[in-house]
N, C-alpha and C positions, 0 to 999 in steps of 0.2 A: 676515721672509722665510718663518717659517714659515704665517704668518697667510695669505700670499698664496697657498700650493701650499696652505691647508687651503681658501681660497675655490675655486681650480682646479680640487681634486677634488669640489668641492660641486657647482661648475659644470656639470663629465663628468658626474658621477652623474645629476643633474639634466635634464641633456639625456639622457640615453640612458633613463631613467624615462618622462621627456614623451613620448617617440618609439616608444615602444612597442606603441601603438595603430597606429600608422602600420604597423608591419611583420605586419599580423595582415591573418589574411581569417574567413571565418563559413565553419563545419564543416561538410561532405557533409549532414548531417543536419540542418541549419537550426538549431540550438538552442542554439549558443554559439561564441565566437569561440577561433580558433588561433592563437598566435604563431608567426608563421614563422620566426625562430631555430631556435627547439628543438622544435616541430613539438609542445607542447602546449597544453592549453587554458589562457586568460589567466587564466581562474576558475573555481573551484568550481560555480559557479551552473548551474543548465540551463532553459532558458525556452522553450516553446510556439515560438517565433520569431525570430528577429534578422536584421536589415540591417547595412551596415558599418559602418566607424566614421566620423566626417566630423569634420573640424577642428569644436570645438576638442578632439579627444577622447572623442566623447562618441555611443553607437552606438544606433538604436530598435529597443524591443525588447515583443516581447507576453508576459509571465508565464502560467502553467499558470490563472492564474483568470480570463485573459481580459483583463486590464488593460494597457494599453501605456503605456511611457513610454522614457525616456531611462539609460542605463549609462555608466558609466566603467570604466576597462581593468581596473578588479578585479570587477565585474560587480554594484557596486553603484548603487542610484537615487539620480541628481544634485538628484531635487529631490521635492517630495510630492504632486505633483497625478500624477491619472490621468486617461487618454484611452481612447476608443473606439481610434484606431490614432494611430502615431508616425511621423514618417518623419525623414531625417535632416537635419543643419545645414546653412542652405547662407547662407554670410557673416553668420553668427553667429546667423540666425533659423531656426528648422523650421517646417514644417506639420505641424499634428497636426487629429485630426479625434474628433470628441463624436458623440454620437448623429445628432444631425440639424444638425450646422454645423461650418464647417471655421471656422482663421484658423491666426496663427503665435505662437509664444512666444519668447522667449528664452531663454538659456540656465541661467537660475533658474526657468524654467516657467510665470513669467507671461506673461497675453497684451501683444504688441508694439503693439498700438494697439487703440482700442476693438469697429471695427466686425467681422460675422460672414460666411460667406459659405458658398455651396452646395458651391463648392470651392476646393481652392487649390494651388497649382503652387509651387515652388521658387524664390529669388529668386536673378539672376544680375545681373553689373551694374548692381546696384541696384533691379532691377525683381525684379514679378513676375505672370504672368497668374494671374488669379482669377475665378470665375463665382458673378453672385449668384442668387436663389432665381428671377429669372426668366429664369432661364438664357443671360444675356448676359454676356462675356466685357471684361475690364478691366486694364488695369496699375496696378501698385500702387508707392508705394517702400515702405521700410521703418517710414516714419510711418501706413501706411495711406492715405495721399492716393492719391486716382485718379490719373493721369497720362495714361492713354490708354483710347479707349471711349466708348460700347459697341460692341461687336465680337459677329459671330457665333460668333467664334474669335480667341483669340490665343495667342500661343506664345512657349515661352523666349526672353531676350536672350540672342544671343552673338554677337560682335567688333564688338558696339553697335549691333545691330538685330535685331530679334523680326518674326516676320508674323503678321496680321492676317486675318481674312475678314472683309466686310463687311457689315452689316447689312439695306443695299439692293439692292446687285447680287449679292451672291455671290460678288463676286469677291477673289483675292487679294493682298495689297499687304505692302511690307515697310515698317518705320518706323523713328525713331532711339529714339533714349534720351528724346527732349520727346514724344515721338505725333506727333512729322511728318511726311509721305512722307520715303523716305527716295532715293527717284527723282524727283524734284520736276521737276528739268531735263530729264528724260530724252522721250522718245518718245513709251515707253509704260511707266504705272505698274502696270497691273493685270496677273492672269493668272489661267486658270483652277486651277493648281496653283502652288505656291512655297513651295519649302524655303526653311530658314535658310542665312546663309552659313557656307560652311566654308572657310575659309586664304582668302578675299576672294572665292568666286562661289558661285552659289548656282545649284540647281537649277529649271527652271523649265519649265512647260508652257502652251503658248497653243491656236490651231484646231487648227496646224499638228503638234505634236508637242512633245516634251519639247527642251532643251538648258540652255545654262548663261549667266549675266549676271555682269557685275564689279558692284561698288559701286554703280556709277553708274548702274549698268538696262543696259551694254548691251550687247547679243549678242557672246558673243567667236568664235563660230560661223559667222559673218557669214550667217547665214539657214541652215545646216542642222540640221534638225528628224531626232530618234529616236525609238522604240519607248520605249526606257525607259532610264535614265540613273543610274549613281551617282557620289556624288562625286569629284573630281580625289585620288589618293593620293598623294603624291612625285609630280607631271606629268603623274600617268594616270589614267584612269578605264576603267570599263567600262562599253559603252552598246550596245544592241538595233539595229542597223538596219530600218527600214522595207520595203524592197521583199522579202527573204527572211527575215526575224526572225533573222539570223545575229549574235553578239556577239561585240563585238570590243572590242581595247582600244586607246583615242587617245592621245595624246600634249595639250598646248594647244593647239595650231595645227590638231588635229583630221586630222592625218595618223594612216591605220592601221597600229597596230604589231604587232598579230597577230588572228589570226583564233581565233575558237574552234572546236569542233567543236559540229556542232548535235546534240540530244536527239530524237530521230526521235519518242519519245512526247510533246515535248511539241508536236511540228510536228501529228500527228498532233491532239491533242488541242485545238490551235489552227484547225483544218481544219472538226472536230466543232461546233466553239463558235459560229464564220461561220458552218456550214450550220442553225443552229438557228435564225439571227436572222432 
């Protein structure tokens, strides 16, 4: 009996130790991290620079001689290699970056697979966009294998689909988690602009104007085109009309639910911009 409330308290302690990292942010002054409990710092240490912390604990940080690497919540180095820059963990691997080459490590510091690259982006869903020295854009998993590419452009995965620019049109396209359209049935695959999805649509622009697509590529607008467009929050978004540059805020159905008031300097400074062209 007593053995079990000594494992219990080992347990509490245990977990409220782990979690400690979690309740912290990095100081007005960039140089070391606060616990938000008691509103002091997690450590002694003070370093040239720090980003946050990221599962597993573990925060990048640049030291006073210019070296960057990896901390834990008492604001010591998890491991002995050093880097040009550090950035943080994203499902268990970072990007860190050397003089003239990026790639990722784990969280003992070595590198996660063999090959080097001109840059390297953060993995989400098991991908991740990476650009090599001839500045063409690729997905990666965690092995280092290509997945998707070459791209002129590619971008984070999130809710299982990344975009892409293309190599020969220029144009934009989204894909799954394989490198395959991820509009295949649809219409129309390409656009001159396209964001990622957010809560299931995504922002997009063709000749006509900006608007928004489901999953499946397809207009939930049924053909109207805006000025300029942000994402759906809770059912709404806010988007620029066309004919007066007046913004307002929709609903999905794209009924308007309020009007804003216009900025006379920026109508103005929009008037300026046409008479130049």
């Amino acid at each position: 009996m007593l053995f079990n409330r000594f494992q219990q308290l080992n347990l509490v302690k245990n977990i409220i130790h782990r979690k400690k990292w979690t309740h912290s942010r990095v100081s007005s002054c960039g140089t070391y991290h606060i616990c938000l409990n008691t509103q002091q710092p997690l450590y002694h240490y003070r370093f040239k620079n720090v980003l946050p912390f990221h599962s597993p604990g573990l925060a990048p940080v640049i030291d006073q001689t210019e070296e960057a690497y990896h901390i834990d919540e008492h604001g010591e180095s998890v491991y002995s290699q050093r880097f040009h820059r550090t950035f943080g963990f994203y499902e268990d691997l970072a990007a860190v970056q050397n003089l003239d080459y990026w790639h990722h490590i784990i969280i003992q510091g070595s590198p996660a697979y063999k090959s080097v690259w001109q840059w390297c982006g953060n993995f989400q869903s098991h991908r991740c966009p990476v650009r090599d020295f001839d500045l063409k854009y690729y997905h990666i998993d965690p092995n280092g294998r290509i997945i998707s590419g070459p791209h002129s452009y590619a971008g984070d995965f999130r809710e299982g689909s990344a975009v892409v620019r293309s190599i020969v049109d220029g144009l934009f396209r989204a894909i799954d988690e394989n490198g395959d359209l991820l509009h295949s049935s649809s219409k129309k695959t390409s656009f001159f602009d396209l964001d990622v999805y957010h809560k299931g649509l995504a922002r997009v622009r063709d000749e006509n104007g900006w608007f928004f697509i489901n999953r499946a590529g397809v207009d939930i607008g049924q053909g109207r085109r805006y000025r300029q467009i942000e994402n759906f929050y809770n059912g709404q978004a806010l988007v620029q009309l066309f004919h007066d540059g007046s913004r307002c805020i929709i609903d999905e159905q794209h009924r308007i639910l309020a009007r804003l008031h216009n900025c006379h300097d920026e109508n103005r400074a929009d008037i300026e911009q046409v008479n130049k062209l």
